[in-house]
C-alpha positions as CSV (number, residue, x, y, z in Angstrom):
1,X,0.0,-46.0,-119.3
2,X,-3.2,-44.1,-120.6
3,X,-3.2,-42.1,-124.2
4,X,0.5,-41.6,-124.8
5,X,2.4,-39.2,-127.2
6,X,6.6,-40.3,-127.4
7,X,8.4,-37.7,-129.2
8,X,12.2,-37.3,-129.7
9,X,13.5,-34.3,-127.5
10,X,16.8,-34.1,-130.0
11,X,17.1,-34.3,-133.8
12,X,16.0,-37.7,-133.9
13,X,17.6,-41.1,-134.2
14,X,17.0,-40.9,-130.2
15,X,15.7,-44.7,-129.8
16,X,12.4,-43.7,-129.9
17,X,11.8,-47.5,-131.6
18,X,12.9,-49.2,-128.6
19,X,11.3,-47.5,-126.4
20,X,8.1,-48.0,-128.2
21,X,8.8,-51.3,-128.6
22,X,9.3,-51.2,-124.6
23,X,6.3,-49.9,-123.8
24,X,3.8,-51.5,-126.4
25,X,4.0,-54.5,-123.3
26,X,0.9,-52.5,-122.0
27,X,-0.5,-50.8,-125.1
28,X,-3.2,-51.9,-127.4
29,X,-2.7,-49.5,-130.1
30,X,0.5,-48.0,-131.8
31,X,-0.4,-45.0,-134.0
32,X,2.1,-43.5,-136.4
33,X,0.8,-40.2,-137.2
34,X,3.7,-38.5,-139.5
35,X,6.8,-38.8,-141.7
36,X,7.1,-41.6,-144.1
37,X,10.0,-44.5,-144.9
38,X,12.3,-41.9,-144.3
39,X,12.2,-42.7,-140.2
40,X,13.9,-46.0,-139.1
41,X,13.3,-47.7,-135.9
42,X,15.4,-50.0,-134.9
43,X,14.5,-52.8,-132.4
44,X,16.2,-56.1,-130.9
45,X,13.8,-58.7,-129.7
46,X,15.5,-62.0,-128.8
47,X,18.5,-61.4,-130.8
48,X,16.8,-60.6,-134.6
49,X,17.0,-56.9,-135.5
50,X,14.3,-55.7,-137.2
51,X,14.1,-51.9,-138.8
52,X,11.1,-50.2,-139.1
53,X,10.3,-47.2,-141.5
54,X,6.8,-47.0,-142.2
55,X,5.0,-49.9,-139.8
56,X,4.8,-49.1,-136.1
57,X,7.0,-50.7,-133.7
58,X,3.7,-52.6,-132.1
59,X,3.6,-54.7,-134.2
60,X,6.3,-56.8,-132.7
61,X,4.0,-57.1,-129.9
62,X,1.8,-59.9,-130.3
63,X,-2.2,-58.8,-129.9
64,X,-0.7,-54.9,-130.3
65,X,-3.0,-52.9,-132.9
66,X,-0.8,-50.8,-135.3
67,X,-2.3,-48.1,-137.2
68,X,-0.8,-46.0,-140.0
69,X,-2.5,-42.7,-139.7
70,X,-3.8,-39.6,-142.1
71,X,-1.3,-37.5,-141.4
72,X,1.6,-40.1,-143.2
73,X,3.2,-40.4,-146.4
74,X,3.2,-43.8,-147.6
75,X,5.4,-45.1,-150.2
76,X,2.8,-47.9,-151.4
77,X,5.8,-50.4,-152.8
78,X,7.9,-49.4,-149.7
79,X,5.4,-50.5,-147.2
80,X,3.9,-53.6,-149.2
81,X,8.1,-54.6,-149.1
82,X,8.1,-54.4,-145.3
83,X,4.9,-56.0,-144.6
84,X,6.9,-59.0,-146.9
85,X,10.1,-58.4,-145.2
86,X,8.8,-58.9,-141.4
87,X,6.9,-61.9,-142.6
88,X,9.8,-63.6,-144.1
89,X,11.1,-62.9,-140.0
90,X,8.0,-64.7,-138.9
91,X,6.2,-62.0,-137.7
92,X,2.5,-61.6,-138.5
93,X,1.2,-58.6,-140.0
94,X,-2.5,-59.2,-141.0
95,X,-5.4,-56.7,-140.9
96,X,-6.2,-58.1,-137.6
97,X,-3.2,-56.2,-136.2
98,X,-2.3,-53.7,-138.7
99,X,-4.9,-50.3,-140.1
100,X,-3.8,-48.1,-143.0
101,X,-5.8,-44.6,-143.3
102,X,-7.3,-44.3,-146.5
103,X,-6.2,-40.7,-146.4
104,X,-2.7,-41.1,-146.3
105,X,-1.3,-39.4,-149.2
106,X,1.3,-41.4,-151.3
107,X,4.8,-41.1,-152.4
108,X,5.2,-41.8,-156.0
109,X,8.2,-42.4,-158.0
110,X,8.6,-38.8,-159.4
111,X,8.8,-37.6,-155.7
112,X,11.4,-39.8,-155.2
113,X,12.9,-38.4,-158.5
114,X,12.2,-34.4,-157.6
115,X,13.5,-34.6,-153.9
116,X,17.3,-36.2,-155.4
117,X,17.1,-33.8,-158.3
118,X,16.6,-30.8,-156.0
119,X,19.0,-32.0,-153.3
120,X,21.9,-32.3,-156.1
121,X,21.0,-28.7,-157.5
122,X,21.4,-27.0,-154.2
123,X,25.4,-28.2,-153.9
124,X,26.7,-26.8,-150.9
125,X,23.8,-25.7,-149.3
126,X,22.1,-29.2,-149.6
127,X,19.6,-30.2,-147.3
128,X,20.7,-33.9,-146.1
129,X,17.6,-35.3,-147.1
130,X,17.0,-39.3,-147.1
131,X,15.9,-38.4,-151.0
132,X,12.4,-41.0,-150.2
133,X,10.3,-38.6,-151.6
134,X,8.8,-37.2,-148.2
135,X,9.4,-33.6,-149.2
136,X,7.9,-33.3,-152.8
137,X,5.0,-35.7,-151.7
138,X,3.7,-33.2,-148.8
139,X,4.2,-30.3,-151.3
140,X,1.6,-31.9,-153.5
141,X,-0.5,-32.5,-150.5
142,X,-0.6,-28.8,-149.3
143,X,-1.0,-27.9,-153.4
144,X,-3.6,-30.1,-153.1
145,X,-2.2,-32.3,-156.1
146,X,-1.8,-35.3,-154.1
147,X,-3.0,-38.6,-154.7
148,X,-4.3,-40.6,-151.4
149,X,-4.3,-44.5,-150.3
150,X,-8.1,-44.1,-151.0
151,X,-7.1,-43.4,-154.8
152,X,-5.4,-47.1,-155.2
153,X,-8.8,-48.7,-153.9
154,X,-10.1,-47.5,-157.5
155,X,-8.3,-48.2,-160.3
156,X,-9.5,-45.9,-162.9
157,X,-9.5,-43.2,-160.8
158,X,-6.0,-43.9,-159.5
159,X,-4.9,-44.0,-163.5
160,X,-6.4,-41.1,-164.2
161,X,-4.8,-39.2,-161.4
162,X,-1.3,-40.5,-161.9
163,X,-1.4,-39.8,-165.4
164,X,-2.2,-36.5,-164.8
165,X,0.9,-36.3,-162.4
166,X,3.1,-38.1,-164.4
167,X,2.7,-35.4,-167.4
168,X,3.2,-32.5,-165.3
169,X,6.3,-33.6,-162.9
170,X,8.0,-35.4,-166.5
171,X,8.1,-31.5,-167.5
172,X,9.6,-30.8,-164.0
173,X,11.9,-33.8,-163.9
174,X,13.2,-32.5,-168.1
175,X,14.3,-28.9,-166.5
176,X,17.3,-31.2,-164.2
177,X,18.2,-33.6,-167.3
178,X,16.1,-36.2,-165.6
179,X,14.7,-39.3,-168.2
180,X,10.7,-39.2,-167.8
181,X,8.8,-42.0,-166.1
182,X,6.8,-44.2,-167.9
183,X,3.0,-44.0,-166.6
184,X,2.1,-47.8,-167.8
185,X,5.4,-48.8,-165.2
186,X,4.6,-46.4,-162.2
187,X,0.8,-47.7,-162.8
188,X,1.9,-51.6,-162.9
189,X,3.7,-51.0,-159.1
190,X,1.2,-49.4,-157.8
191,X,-1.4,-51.4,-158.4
192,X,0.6,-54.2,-157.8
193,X,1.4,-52.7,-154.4
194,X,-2.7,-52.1,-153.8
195,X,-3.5,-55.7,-154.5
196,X,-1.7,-56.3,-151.6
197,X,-2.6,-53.2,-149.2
198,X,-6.4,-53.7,-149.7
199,X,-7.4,-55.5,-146.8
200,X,-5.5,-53.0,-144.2
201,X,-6.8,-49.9,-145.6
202,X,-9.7,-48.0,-144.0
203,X,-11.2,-45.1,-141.5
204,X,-8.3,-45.1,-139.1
205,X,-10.0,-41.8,-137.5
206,X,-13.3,-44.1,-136.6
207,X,-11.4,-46.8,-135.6
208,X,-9.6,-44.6,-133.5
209,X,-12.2,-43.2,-132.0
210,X,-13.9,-46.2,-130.9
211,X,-10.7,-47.4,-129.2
212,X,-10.8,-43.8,-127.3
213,X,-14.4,-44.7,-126.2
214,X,-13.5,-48.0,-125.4
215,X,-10.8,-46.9,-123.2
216,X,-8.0,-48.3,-124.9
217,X,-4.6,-47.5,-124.4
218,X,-2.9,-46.2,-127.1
219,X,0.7,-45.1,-127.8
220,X,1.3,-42.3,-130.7
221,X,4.5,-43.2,-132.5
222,X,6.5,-39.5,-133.5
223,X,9.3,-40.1,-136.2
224,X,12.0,-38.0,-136.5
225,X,12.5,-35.6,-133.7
226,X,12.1,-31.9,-132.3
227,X,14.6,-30.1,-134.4
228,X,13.2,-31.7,-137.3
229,X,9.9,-30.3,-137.1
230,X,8.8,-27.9,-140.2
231,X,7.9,-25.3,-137.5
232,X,9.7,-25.7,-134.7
233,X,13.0,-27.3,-135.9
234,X,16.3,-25.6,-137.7
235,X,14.8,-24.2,-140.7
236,X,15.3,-25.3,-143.5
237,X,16.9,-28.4,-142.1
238,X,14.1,-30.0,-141.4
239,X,11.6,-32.8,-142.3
240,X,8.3,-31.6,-143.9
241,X,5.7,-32.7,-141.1
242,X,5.2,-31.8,-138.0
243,X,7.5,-34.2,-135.6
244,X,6.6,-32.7,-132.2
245,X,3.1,-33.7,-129.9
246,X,0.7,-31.6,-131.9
247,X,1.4,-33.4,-135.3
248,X,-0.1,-36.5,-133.4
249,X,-3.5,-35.4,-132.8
250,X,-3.5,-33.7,-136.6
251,X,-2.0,-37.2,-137.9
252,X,-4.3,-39.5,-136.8
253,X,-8.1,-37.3,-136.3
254,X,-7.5,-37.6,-132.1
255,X,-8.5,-35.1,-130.2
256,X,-5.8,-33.3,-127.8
257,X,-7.9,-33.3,-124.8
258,X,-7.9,-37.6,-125.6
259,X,-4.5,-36.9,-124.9
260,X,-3.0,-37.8,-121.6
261,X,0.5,-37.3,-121.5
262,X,3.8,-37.2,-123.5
263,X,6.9,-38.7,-123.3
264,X,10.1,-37.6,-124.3
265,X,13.1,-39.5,-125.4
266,X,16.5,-38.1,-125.3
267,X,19.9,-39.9,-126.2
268,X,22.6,-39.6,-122.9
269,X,24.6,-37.5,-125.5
270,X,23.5,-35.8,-129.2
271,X,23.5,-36.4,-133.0
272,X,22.1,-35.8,-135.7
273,X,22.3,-36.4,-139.7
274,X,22.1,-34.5,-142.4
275,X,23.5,-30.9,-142.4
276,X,22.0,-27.6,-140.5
277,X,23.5,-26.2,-137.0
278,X,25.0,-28.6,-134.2
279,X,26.2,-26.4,-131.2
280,X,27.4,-29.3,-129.4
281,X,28.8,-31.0,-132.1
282,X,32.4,-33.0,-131.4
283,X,34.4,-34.4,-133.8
284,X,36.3,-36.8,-130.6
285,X,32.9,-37.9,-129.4
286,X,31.9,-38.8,-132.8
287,X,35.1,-40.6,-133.2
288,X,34.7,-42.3,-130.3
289,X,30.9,-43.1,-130.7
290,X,31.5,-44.2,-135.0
291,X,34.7,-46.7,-133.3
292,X,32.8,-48.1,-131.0
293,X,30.3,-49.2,-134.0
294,X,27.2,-47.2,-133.1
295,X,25.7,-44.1,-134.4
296,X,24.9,-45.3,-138.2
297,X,21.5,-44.1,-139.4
298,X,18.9,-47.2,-139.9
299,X,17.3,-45.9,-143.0
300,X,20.0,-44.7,-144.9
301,X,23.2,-45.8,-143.3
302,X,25.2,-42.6,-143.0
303,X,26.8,-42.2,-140.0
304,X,25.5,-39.8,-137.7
305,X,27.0,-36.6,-136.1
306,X,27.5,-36.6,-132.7
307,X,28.2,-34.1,-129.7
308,X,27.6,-33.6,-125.9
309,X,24.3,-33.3,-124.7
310,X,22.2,-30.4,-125.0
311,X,20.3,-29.0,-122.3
312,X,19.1,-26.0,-124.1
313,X,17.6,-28.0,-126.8
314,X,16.1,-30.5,-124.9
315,X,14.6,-27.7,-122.5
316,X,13.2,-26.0,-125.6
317,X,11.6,-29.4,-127.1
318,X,9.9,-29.7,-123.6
319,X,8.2,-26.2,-123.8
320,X,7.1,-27.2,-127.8
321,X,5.8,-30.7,-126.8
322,X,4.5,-30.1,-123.6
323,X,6.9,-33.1,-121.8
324,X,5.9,-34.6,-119.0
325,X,8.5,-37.6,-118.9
326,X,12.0,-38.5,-120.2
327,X,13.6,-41.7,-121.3
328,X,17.3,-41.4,-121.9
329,X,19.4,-44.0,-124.1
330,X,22.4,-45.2,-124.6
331,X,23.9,-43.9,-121.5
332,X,26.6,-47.1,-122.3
333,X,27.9,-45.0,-124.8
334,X,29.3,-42.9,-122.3
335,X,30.6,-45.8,-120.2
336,X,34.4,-45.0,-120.9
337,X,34.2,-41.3,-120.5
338,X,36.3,-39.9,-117.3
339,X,34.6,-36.7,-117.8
340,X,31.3,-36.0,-119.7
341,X,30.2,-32.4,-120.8
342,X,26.5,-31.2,-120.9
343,X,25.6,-28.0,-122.4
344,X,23.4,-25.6,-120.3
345,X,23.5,-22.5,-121.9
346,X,24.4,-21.0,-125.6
347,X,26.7,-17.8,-125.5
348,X,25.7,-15.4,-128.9
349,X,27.5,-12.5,-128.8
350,X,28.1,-12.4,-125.6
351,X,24.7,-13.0,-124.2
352,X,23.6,-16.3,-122.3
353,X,20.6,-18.1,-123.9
354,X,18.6,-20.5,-122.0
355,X,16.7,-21.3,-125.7
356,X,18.0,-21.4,-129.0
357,X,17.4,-19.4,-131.4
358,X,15.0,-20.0,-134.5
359,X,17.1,-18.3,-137.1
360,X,19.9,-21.1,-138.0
361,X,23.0,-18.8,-138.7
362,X,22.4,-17.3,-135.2
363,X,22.0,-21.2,-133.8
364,X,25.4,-21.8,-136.2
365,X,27.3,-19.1,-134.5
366,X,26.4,-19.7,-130.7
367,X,29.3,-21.2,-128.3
368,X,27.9,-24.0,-125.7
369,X,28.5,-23.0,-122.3
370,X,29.3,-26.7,-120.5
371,X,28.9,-27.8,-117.3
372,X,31.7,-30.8,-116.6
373,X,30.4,-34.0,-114.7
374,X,32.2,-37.1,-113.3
375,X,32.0,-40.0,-115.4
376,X,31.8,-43.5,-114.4
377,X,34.3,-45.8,-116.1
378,X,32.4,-48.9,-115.7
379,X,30.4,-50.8,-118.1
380,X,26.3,-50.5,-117.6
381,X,25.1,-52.6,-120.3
382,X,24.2,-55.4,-117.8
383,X,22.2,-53.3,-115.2
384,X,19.0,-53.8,-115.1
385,X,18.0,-51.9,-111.5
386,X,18.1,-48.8,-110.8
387,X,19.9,-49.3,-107.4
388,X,22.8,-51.0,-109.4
389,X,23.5,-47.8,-111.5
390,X,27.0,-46.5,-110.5
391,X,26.7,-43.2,-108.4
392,X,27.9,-41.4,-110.4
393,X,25.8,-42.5,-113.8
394,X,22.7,-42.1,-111.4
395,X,23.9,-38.0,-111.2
396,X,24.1,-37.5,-114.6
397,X,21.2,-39.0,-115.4
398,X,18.8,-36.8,-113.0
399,X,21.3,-33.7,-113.8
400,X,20.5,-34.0,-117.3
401,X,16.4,-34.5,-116.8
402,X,16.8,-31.5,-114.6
403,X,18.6,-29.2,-116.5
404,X,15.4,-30.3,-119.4
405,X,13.0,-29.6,-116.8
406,X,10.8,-33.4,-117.2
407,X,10.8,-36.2,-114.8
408,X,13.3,-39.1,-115.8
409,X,11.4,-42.7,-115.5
410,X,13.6,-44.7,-118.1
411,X,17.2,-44.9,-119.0
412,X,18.4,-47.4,-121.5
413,X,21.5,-49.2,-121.5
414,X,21.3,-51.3,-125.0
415,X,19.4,-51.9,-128.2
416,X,17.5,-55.1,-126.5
417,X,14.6,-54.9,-125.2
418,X,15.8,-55.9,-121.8
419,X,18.3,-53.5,-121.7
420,X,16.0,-51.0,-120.0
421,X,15.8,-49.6,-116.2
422,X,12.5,-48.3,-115.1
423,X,12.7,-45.6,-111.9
């Protein structure tokens, strides 16, 4: 598998998490490299779901190394809650298998408090944030206010800084009508928290590069997706790292010539949540999808928009990320469907796009140009070869990875892990 970067192609929520969790068979280290416990990955394994926000998928993979990079926001209570939570599922997570950086920056309670207060202020023209802080807490790492993992390894220091931070956002928080946090409280949870992060925190970079010089394979775990990336996605509706291939290396101190290829995933269709543009949007798909059970976000629960699969977006993300292969899920979603659409083209006044455009009201006003494909009527959640793929699923599938311009070598079929067909 060599060094791997897996990025969503789409606006997240693509699977990425199974797929992962897939491919961690081979890997020795799982890196996440951005975001914070505003991502949810969601994998089966022998029937028990388990959701991920802020631990790597790996480490559902016995003798799988997971490493939580610089370039994440950590909620400290958040992540010592799921290192309990996956414990109480009998799955070890010890310092033999799991590596915080001591760089991460944190995400403290008045994040939390800011990123809700600001949401509600905007009304109408309201992000869809997951309101975890993620926002507020890079802010204060590019002001360069931030506190880091390496803070809660000293006590006094980490006092001092919080109270500092804690005087200045209580100000903030007074201007929305928002009660102040008490330092002594935020101080008791955090330290709390650090009693039992200790042991996993340390120099994920030098760990890191050893593995490289070792020639370890490792996996670099994106969160979120294409269109949520604070450059390259729909601005302003966006997360606030960077979610496509070049956040990795930045995110965990690895070298892009380390790298040796990145995959994409892709859902067999497209959603999103939160607000911003959705050319391909469709309220019967969605309807369909939301009946069917499926399409709920795994962090916060809201269900998800959905639409017909876009080609133009996908093609884009594949310039950004520099895709070299696709894995497409839940292409049973589509298993009723006489007729399936696929967008190939945006129409803005008048003109045929072949990449969308970065202003958002532009990207809210174009009309998807749709190419119609046979459907298959049969259901493929049981498939497990290639070969046994009806016709007509087997087209769409290498229509759609050739209309992205990426090689297709994994389509999914379920949540479980062995719901997955390698070409």
């Amino acid at each position: 598998m060599a060094n791997t970067i897996l990025v969503g192609a789409q606006w997240g929520d693509e699977g990425k998490g199974k797929i992962i969790d897939f491919l961690t068979e081979r890997a020795e280290i799982v890196v996440r490299s951005q975001g914070g416990n505003n991502a949810g990955h969601t994998v089966i394994v022998g029937g028990t779901k388990y959701v991920l926000h802020l631990i790597p998928s790996g480490i559902l993979r016995p003798g799988t190394k997971c490493v939580i990079g610089n370039g994440v926001v950590l909620d400290p209570v958040a992540v010592a809650g799921e290192i309990e939570g996956l414990r109480a599922k009998g799955v070890s997570v010890t310092p033999d298998n799991l590596l915080i950086s001591d760089a991460a920056h944190l995400v403290l309670p008045y994040h939390r408090k800011l990123d809700e207060a600001r949401e509600i202020a905007k009304g109408s023209g309201k992000i869809g944030t997951t309101k975890r802080g993620i926002g507020p807490a890079y802010g204060d790492k590019i002001s360069r206010v931030g506190l880091r993992v390496a803070d809660l390894l000293n006590p006094s220091v980490f006092a001092e800084k919080l109270a500092a931070r804690i005087s200045e956002n209580n100000a903030i928080l007074s201007t929305f009508g928002i009660e102040p946090l008490t330092f002594e409280n935020v101080l008791s949870e955090g330290l709390s928290a650090a009693e039992l992060l200790k042991p996993f925190i340390g120099n994920t970079v030098v760990f890191l590069h050893e593995a490289v010089r070792a020639k370890k394979e490792m996996l670099f775990e994106g969160a979120q997706g294409t269109f949520l990336d604070i450059d390259h996605g729909t601005y302003p509706y966006v997360t606030s790292s960077n979610t496509t291939a070049g956040g990795a290396c930045t995110g965990s101190g690895v070298p892009p010539h380390r790298i040796d290829r990145v995959l994409g995933v892709m859902k067999a269709y497209t959603t999103r949540v939160g607000e911003g543009p959705f050319p391909t949007e469709d309220a019967p798909i969605s309807d369909m999808l939301h009946g069917m059970g499926r399409e709920f976000g795994s962090t916060t629960g809201r269900a998800r928009r959905c639409g017909w699969f876009d080609a133009v977006a996908v093609r884009y993300a594949g310039m950004i990320n520099g895709i070299d292969d696709l894995a497409v899920t839940n292409l049973d979603g589509l298993d009723s469907l006489a007729t399936i659409k696929v967008c190939t083209h945006y129409r803005l006044n008048g003109r045929l796009l072949e990449t969308p455009p970065m202003d958002y009201t532009q990207l809210a006003s174009c009309e998807p140009v749709y190419t119609e494909l046979p459907g298959w009527q049969t259901p493929t959640e049981d498939i497990r070869e290639w070969a046994n793929l009806p016709k007509n699923a087997q087209t769409y599938l290498l229509k759609i990875a050739e209309w992205s311009g990426a090689r297709l070598i994994i389509a999914s079929v379920g949540p479980n892990r062995e719901q997955t067909i390698l070409l």
